[in-house]
C-alpha positions as CSV (number, residue, x, y, z in Angstrom):
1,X,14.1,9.8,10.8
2,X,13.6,13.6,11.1
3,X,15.0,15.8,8.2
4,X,16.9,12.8,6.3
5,X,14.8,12.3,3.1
6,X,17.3,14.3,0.3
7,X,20.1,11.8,2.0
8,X,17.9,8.8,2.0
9,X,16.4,9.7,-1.8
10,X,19.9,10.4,-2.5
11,X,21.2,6.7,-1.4
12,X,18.3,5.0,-2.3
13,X,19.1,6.4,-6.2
14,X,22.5,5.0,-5.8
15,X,21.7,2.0,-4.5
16,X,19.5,1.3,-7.6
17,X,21.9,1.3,-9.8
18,X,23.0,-1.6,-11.7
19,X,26.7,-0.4,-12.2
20,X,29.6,-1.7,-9.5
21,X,30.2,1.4,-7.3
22,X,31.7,2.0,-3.7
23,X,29.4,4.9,-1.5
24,X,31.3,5.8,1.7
25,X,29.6,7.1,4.0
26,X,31.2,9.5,6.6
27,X,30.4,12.1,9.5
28,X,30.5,12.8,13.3
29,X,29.1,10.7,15.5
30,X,25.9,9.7,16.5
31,X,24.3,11.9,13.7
32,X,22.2,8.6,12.1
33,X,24.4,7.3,9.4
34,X,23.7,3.6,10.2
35,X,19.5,4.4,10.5
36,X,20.1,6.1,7.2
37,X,22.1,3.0,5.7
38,X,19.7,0.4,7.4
39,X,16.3,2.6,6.4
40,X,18.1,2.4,2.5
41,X,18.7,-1.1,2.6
42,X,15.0,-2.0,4.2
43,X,13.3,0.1,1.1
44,X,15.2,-1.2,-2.0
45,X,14.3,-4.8,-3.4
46,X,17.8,-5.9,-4.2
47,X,18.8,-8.5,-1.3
48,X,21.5,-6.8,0.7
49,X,24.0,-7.7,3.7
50,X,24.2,-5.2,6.3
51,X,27.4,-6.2,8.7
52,X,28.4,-4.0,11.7
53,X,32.0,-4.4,12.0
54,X,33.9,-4.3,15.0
55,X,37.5,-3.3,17.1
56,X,38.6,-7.1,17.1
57,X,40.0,-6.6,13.9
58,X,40.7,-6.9,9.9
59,X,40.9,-10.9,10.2
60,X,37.8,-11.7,12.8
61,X,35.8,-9.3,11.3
62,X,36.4,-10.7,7.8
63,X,35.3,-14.7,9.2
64,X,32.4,-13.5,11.1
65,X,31.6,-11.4,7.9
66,X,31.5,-14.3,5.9
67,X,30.0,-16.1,8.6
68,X,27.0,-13.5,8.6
69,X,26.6,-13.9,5.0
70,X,26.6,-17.8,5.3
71,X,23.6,-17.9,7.3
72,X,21.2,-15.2,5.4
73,X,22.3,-17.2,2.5
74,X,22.0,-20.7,4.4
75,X,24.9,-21.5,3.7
76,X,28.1,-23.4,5.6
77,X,30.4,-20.9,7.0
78,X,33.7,-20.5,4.7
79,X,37.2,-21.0,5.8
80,X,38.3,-17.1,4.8
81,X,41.6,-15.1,5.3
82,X,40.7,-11.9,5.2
83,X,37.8,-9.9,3.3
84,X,38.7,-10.6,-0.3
85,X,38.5,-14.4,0.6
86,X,35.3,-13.1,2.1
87,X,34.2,-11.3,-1.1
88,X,35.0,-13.6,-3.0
89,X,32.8,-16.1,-1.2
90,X,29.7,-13.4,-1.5
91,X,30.9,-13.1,-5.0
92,X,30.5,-16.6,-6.2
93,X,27.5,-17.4,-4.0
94,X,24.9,-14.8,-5.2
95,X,23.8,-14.6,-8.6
96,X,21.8,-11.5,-8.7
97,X,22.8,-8.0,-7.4
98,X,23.4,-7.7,-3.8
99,X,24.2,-4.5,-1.9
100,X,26.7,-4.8,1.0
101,X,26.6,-2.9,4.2
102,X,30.2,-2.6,5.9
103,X,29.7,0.0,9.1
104,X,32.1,0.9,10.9
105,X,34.6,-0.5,8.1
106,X,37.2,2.1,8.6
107,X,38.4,0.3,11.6
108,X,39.7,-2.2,9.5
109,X,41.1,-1.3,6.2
110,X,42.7,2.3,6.0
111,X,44.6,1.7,2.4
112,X,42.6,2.6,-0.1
113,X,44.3,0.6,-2.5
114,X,43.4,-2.7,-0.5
115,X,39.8,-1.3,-0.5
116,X,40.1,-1.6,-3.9
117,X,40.5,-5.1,-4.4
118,X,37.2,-5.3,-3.0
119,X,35.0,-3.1,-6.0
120,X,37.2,-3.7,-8.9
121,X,37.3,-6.5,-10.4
122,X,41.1,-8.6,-9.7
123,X,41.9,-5.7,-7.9
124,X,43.3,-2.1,-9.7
């Protein structure tokens, strides 16, 4: 990465943090954000989930979500209806902190208020 390290410093602060937080990461495309995320993630010792989302959807996206964290948890795959069920899987199955990567999540949920559900605990 060329000219990234007040972004990456920046993250990596944040992703330190004990507190519950939602970072959103935006920009044109093609500029690095995903090296910058994936760079983050690779230097911090919390265990993290990185999951590149997809066009095929808020529902497939959300089972092979939990289906990603399944297996880097070794876990069975859970039966999930959407990303809260998926969440709520993570949730209950790690006991420490855990960062989780969403790219390309936009495609999938544009209400913030749904996005919500997913920081806050029950919801707003």
């Amino acid at each position: 990465m060329i000219d990234r390290d007040a972004e990456l410093d920046w993250l990596g602060s944040h992703l330190a943090q004990d507190d519950r937080q939602l970072l959103v990461l935006y920009g044109r495309r093609r500029v690095g954000k995903t090296t910058l995320v994936t760079t983050a993630l690779d230097a911090i010792d919390t265990q993290s989930v990185y999951y590149l989302c997809d066009q095929r959807g808020s529902t497939q996206n959300a089972e092979q979500f939990a289906a990603h964290c399944a297996d880097r948890f070794d876990d069975v795959t859970p039966a999930v209806d959407g990303f809260v069920d998926a969440f709520q899987y993570l949730t209950n199955r790690v006991d420490d902190a855990c960062v989780v990567a969403l790219d390309e999540f936009r495609e999938n949920v544009g209400d913030p208020i749904r996005t919500a559900e997913f920081v806050e605990p029950g919801g707003r």
